[in-house]
C-alpha positions in Angstrom: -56.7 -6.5 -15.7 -60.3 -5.1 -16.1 -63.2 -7.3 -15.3 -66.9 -6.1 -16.8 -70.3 -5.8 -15.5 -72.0 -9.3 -14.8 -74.4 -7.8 -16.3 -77.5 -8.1 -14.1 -79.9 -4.9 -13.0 -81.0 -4.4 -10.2 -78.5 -5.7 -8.3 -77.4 -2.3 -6.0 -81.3 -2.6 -4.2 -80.3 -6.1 -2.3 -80.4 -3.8 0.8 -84.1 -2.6 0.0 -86.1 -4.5 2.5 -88.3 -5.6 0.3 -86.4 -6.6 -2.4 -84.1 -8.5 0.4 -87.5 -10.3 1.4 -88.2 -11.5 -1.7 -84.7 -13.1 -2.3 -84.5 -14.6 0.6 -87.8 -16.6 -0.5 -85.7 -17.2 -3.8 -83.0 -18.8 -2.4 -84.7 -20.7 -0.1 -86.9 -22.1 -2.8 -84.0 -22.6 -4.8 -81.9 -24.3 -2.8 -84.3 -26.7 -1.2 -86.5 -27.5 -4.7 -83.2 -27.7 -7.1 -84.3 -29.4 -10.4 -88.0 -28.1 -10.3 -87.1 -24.2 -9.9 -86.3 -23.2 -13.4 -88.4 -19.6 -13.3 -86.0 -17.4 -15.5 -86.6 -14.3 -14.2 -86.1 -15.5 -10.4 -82.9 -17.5 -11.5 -81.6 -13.9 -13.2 -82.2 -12.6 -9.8 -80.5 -15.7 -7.6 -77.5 -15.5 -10.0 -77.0 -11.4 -9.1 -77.0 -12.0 -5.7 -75.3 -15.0 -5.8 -72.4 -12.6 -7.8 -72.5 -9.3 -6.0 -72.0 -11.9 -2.8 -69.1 -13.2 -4.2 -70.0 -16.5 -4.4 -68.8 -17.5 -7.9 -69.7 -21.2 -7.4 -72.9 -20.3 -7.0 -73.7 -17.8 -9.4 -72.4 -20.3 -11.9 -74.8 -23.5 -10.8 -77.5 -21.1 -11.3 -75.9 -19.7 -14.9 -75.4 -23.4 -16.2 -79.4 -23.5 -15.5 -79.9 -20.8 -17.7 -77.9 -22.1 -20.0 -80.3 -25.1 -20.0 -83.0 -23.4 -20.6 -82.4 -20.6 -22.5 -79.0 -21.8 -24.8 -79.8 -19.7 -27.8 -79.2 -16.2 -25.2 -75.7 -15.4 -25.7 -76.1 -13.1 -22.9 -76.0 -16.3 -20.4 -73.3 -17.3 -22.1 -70.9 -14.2 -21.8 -72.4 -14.0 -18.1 -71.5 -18.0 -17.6 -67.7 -17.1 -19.4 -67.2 -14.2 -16.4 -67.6 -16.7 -14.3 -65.4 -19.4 -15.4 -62.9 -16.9 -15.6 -63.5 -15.3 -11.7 -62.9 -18.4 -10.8 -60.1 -18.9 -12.6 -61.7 -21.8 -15.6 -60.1 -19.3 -18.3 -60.6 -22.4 -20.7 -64.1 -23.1 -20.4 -64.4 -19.2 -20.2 -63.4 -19.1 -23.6 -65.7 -22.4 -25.0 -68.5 -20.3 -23.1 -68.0 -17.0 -25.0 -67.3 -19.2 -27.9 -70.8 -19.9 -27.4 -72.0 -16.3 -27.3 -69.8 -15.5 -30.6 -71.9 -18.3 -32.4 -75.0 -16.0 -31.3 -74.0 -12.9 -31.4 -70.3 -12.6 -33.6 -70.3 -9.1 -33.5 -70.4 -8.2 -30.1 -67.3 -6.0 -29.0 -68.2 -6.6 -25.0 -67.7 -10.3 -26.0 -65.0 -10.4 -27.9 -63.0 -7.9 -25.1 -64.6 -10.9 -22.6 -62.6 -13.4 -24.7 -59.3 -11.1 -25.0 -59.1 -11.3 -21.4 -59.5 -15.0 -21.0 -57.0 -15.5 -23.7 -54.4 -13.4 -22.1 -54.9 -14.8 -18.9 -54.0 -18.3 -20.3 -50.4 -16.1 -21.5 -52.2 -16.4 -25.2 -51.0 -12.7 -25.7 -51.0 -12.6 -29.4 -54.8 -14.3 -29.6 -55.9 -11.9 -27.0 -54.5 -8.6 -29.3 -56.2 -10.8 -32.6 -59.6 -10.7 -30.8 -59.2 -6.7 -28.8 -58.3 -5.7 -32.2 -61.3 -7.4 -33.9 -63.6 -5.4 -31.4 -62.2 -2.3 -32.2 -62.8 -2.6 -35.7 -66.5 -3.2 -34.8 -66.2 -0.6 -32.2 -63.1 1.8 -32.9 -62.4 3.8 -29.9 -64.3 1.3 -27.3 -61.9 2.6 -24.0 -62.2 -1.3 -22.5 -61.0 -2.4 -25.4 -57.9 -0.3 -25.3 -57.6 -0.6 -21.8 -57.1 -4.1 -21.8 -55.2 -4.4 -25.2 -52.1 -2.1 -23.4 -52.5 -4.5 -20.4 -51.8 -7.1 -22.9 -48.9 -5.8 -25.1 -48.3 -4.7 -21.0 -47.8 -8.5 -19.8 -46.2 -9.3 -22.9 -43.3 -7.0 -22.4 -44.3 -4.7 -25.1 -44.5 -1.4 -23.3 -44.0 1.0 -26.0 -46.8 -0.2 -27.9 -48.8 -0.8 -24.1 -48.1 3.0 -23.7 -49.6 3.9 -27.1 -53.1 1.7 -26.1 -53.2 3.2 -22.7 -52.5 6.5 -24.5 -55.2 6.7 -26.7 -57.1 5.7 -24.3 -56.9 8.7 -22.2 -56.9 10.7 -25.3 -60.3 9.8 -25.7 -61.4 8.9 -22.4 -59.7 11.6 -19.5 -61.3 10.2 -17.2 -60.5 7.1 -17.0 -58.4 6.3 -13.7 -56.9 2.7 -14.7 -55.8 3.8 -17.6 -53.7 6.5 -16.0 -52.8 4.3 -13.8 -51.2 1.9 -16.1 -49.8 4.8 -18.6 -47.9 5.8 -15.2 -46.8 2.1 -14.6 -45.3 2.2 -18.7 -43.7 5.3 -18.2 -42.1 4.5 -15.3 -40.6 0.8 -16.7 -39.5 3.4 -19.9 -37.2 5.7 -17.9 -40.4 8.6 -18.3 -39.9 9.4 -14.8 -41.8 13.0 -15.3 -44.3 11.9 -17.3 -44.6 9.3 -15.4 -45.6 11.2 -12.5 -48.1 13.4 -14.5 -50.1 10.1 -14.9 -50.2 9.2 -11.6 -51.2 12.1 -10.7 -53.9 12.2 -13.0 -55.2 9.2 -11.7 -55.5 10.5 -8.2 -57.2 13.5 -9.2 -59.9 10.3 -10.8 -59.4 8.0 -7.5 -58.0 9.8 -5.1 -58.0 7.2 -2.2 -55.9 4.8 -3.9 -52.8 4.1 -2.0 -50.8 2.2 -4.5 -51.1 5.0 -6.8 -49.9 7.8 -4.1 -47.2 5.0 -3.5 -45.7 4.7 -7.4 -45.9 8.4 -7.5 -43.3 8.7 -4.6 -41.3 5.8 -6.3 -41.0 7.8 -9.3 -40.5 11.5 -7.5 -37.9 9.6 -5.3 -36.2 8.8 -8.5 -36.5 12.0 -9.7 -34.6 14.0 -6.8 -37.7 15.4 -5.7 -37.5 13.8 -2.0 -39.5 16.2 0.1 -42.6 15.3 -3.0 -42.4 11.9 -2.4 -41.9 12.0 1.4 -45.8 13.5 0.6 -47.0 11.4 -1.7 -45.9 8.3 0.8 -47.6 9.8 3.3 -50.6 10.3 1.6 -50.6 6.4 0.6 -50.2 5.7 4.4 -53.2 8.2 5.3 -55.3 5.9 3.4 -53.9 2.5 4.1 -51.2 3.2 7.5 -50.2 -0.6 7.1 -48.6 0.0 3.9 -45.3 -1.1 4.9 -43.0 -0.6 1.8 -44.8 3.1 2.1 -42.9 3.2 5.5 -40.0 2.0 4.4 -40.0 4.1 1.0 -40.7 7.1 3.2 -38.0 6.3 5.3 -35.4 6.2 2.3 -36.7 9.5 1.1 -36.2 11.1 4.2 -33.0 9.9 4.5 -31.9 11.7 1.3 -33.6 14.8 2.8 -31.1 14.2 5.9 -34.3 14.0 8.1 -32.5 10.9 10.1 -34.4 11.0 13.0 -37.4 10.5 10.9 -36.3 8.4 8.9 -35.5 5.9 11.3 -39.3 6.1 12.7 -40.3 5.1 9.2 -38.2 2.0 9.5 -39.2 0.6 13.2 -42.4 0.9 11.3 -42.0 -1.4 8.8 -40.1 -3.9 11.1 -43.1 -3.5 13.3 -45.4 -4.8 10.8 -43.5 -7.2 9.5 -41.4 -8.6 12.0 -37.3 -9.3 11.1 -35.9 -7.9 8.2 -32.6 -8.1 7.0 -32.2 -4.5 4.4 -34.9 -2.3 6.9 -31.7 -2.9 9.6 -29.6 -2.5 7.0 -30.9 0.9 6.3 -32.1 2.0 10.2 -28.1 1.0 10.7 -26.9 3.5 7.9 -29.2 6.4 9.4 -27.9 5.6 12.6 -23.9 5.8 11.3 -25.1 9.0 9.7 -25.7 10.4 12.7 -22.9 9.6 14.1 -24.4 6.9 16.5 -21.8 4.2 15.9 -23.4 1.7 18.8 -26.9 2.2 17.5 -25.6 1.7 14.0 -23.5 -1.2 15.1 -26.4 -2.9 16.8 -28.6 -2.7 13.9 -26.1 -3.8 11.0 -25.5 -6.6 13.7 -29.3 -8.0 13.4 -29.1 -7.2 9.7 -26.5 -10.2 9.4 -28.7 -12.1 12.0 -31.4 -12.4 9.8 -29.1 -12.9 6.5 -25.3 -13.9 7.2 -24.3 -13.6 3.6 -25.3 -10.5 3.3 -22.5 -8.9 1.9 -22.9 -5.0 1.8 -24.1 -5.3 6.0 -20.4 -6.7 6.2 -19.2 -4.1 5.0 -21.5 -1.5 6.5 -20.0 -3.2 9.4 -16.3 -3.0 8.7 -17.0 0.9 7.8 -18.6 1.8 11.2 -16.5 -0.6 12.8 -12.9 2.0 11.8 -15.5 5.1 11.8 -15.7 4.3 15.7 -12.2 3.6 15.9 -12.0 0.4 15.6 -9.7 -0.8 12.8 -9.2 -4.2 13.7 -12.6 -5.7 13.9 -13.4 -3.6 10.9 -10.6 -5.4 8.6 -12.4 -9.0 9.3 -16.0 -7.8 8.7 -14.5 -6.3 5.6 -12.8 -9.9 4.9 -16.2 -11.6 5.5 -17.8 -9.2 2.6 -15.4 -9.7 0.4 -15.9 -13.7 0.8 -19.6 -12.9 -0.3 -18.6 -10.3 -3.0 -15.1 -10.7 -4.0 -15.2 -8.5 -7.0 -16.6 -5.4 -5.4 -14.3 -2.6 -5.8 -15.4 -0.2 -2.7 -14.8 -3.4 -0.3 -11.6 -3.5 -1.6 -10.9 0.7 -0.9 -12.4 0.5 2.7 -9.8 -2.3 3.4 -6.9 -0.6 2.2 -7.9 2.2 4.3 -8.1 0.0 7.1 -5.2 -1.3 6.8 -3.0 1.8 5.9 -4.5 3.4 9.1 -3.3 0.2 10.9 0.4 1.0 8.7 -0.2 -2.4 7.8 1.0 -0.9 4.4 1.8 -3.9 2.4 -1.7 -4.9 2.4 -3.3 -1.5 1.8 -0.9 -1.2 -1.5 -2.1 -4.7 -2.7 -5.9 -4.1 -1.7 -5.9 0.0 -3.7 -4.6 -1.7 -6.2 -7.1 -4.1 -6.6 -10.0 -1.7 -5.7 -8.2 0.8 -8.9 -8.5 -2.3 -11.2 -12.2 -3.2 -10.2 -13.3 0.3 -10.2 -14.5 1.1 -14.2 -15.7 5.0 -13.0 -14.5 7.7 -10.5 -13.5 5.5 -7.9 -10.3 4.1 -9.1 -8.7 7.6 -9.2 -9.4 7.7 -5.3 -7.9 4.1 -5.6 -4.9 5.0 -7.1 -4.0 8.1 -4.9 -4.6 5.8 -1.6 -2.2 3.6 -3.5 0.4 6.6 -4.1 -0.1 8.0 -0.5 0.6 4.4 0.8 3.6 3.9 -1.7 5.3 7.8 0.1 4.6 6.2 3.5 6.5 3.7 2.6 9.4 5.8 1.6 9.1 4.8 -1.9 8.8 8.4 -3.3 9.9 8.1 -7.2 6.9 4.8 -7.1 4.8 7.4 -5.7 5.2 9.8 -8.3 4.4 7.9 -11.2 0.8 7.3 -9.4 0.5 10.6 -8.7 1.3 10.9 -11.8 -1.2 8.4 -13.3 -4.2 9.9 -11.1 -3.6 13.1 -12.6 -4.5 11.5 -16.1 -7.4 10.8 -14.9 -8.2 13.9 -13.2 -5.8 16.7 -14.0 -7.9 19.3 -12.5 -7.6 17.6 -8.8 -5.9 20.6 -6.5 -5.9 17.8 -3.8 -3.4 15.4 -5.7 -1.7 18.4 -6.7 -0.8 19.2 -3.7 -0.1 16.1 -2.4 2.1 15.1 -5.0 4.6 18.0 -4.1 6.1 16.3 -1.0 7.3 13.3 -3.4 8.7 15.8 -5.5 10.6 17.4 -2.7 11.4 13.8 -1.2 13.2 13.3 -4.3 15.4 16.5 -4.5 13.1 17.9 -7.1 12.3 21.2 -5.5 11.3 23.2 -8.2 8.8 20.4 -9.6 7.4 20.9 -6.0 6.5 24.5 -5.9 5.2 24.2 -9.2 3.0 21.3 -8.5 1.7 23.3 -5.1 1.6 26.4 -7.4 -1.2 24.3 -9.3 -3.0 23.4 -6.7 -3.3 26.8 -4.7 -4.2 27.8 -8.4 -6.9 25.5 -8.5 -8.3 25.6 -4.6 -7.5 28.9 -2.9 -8.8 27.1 0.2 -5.5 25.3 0.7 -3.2 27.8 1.7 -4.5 27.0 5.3 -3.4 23.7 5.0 0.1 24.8 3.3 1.7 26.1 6.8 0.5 23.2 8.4 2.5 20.7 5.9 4.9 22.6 4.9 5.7 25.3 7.3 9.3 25.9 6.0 8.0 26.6 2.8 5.2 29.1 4.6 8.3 31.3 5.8 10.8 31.6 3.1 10.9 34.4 1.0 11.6 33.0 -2.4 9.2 29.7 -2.1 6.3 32.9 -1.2 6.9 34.6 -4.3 6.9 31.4 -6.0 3.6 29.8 -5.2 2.0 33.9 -5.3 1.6 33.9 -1.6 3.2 37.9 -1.1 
């Protein structure tokens, strides 16, 4: 949200020597001869200083002198309204440019003032009444338009935000908060490249603002474009290196980049600066199991679930490292204890059944890919479904098998893998020539499985008339 000019000149030569002299007598007189000091010019002065110091409360006392003594000068009442609403008195920030209005009712600066107050009180549809009543005095104005897209902004309207903060840049480039904020729109709009255009053209305005080097990489992230916004978060943590969602941003986007090692780095850094985090060890835990560092990754999925015990996809983070390692058993409980957290959650349900058909506990892998198939609204239930009728031939339940085969095929009939596959139940079910068709298929599809064919089926590999069928000689 902008904030304007107190108003005051002369208030960037407090450092002169001279000048500093001078207010120094000021306040001193001020402060110790209260009521009696009422010389307008010297209370202009105490007031800046007072402001540029940061000492709202001051400036204020001295403004509501002023106001006293000069209360037909809607200038000290706009100036008395910033103040109210610095300190956070957006009421009487409005009664006080009120005040100006009554003065001065055409002033677009004051009117702005009072669209700023009202949409700080959540007023939204006053504060677009009164931006829009100072453009019509002042078409164009860029603080107007600024602070009219912050509005519509804050009020959920960003279509219409991104039209203000549009024709704002239109008319003023160089404007960096407006950029800004026309990135933030695009962004909440699914605009991802444009997005990034505006960030960018912010930077080339303000090029030392981290948050804006920061939402750029959100939005390149987003975009596929890692090694970008592995930059642009370093960049942000160039200017501020305590930036600790930069760290961990980074981190993420050099994990899609494979750059592990790296990416790990960038999440010690965040748990460095902020102590205990539940999803950084989450994620330093995946990078880990990446690499192949199952104890590491162990360790670190472990003090995820330290920090938050119901959190349900460390569980099963867990349970996947836990049978990557070789380690079935233990995996099926941490599985268990994220499904008790997130019983509807189809890929829990898969990485059990695979657990427990490794295990040839195959009851309970049919029950659990059966689930997971019925969960699973995309590509996963097909990979559901042909655990289930892989589970269902172990079993030596070869006709059941087939009609899953069968059913994964509908859903993917271009699969060389279930193609092949499916041919043993054919064969287990004295259906020979089904078989060499269906492997016929699936070399048809995948050339790359005639190395696996000798391997599974090496008395098909050396007879003559299966060869000719499936186009081997």
């Amino acid at each position: 949200m902008s904030t304007f000019d107190f108003g005051f000149e002369d208030s960037d030569d407090f450092d002169d020597p001279a000048r500093r002299a001078r207010l120094t007598e000021l306040i001193d007189a001020y402060e110790s001869e209260g009521e009696q000091y009422l010389d307008s010019a010297a209370l202009e002065d105490l007031a800046a200083y007072y402001f540029d110091e940061e000492r709202f409360e001051d400036a204020l006392g001295v403004m509501e002198r002023l106001a006293e003594t000069q209360p037909f000068t809607s200038d000290v009442h706009v100036r008395r309204g910033l103040l109210l609403s610095a300190l956070g008195r957006h009421e009487d920030a409005l009664d006080a440019y009120d005040a100006a209005l009554e003065l001065s009712p055409a002033d677009p600066e004051t009117l702005t003032n009072r669209g700023v107050a009202l949409d700080r009180l959540g007023r939204f549809e006053d504060a677009l009444d009164a931006y829009d009543e100072a453009l019509s005095l002042s078409p164009g104005r860029p603080d107007v338009l600024f602070n009219r897209g912050v509005t519509l902004e804050r009020a959920g309207r960003l279509e219409e935000a991104a039209g203000a903060f549009e024709r704002c840049v239109d008319t003023h480039p160089e404007h960096p908060e407006a950029w800004y904020e026309l990135g933030y729109c695009y962004d909440r709009l699914g605009r991802n490249e444009e997005s990034a255009d505006c960030y960018e053209r912010h930077i080339d305005e303000a090029p030392y603002s981290p948050d804006a080097w920061y939402n750029r990489g959100i939005v390149l992230n987003r975009l596929g474009r890692y090694e970008e916004a592995a930059d642009s978060y370093d960049m942000a943590l160039v200017i501020d290196e305590e930036f600790a969602s930069a760290h961990y941003n980074r981190g993420n986007a050099l994990a899609n980049l494979g750059r592990l090692d790296e990416a790990i780095a960038s999440y010690e850094a965040v748990l460095e600066l902020e102590g205990r985090d539940a999803a950084t060890a989450y994620n330093i835990a995946l990078a880990h199991e990446e690499r192949g560092a199952y104890e590491e990754a162990l360790s670190y999925y472990r003090r995820a679930l330290d920090e938050e015990p119901a959190y349900a996809d460390a569980w099963y983070g867990l349970g996947c490292c836990l049978d990557a390692a070789g380690r079935p058993e233990e995996a099926l409980e941490a599985l268990d204890h994220a499904l008790d957290e997130e019983p509807e959650r189809a890929a829990y349900h898969h990485a059990r059944a695979d657990c427990a058909y490794r295990l040839e506990r195959f009851d309970e892998a049919l029950s659990a890919y059966a689930t997971a198939a019925d969960l699973d609204s995309g590509g996963g239930a097909a990979e559901a479904l042909l655990g289930r009728a892989e589970t269902l031939y172990a079993l030596q339940r070869p006709a059941d098998a087939l009609e899953t085969y069968h059913a994964v095929l509908q859903r993917e009939p271009q699969s060389a893998d279930v193609h092949f596959r499916q041919a043993k139940a054919f064969f287990a079910t004295g259906r020979p020539d089904a078989g060499l068709r269906s492997l016929r298929t699936a070399l048809n599809l995948d050339d790359d499985l005639r190395a696996d064919l000798q391997r599974l089926y090496p008395e098909l590999a050396d007879d003559p008339h299966a060869r000719r069928r499936l186009g081997l000689d």
